[in-house]
ROROLO-910343 format. One line per 10 residues: number of its first residue (from 1); their letters; for each residue x, y, z of C-alpha. Coordinates in pm, 1 decimal. Layout:
BEGIN
NUM) a) X,Y,Z | ...
This chain:
BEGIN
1) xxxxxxxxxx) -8702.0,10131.6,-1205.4 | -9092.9,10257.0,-1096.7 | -9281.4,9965.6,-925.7 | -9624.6,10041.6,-799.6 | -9629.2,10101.1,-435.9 | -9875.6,9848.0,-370.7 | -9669.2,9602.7,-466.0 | -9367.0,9701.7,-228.9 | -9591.4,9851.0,45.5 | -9538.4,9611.4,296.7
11) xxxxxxxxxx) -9128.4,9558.1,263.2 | -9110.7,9919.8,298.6 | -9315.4,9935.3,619.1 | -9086.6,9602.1,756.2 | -8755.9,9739.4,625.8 | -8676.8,9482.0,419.1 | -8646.6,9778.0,140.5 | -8525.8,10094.5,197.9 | -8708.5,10408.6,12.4 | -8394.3,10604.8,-150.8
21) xxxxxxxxxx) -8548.9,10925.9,-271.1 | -8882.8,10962.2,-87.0 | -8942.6,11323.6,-179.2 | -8984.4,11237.8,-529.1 | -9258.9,11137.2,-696.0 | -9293.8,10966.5,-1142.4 | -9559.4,11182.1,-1303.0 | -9847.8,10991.8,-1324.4 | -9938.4,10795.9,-1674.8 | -10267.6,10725.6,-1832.5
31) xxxxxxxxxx) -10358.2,10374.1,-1907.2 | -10574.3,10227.5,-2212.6 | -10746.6,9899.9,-2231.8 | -10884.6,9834.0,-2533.0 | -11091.8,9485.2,-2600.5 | -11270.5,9313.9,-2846.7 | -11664.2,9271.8,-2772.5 | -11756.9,8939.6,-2573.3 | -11874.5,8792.8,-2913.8 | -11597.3,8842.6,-3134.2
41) xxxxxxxxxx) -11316.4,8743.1,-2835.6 | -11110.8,8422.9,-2945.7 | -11121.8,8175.8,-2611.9 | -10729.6,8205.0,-2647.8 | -10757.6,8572.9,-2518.3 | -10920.3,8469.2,-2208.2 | -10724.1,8471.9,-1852.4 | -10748.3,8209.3,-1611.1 | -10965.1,8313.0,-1292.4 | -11048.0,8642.9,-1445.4
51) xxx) -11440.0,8691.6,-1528.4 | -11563.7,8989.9,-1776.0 | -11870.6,9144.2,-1711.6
């Protein structure tokens, strides 16, 4: 299982959770957000506390 290091950052500097293979590395993936113009965008797509510009 790959979970961003952000997320885990601090329990790894604590100990809480040990790093088992720290040598290795998950080749990096590219990431695509696609989204309908602000016009045509249904109010049901919207997220809570999250403002387009």
């Amino acid at each position: 299982m790959q979970v961003p290091r952000l997320n885990v950052q601090h329990r790894l500097d604590t100990g809480q959770l040990p790093e088992v293979m720290p040598g290795w590395r998950a080749a990096s993936m590219p990431v695509s957000l696609l989204h309908p113009h602000r016009r045509q965008r249904s109010q049901r797509l919207g997220v809570p506390g999250v403002v387009a510009r």
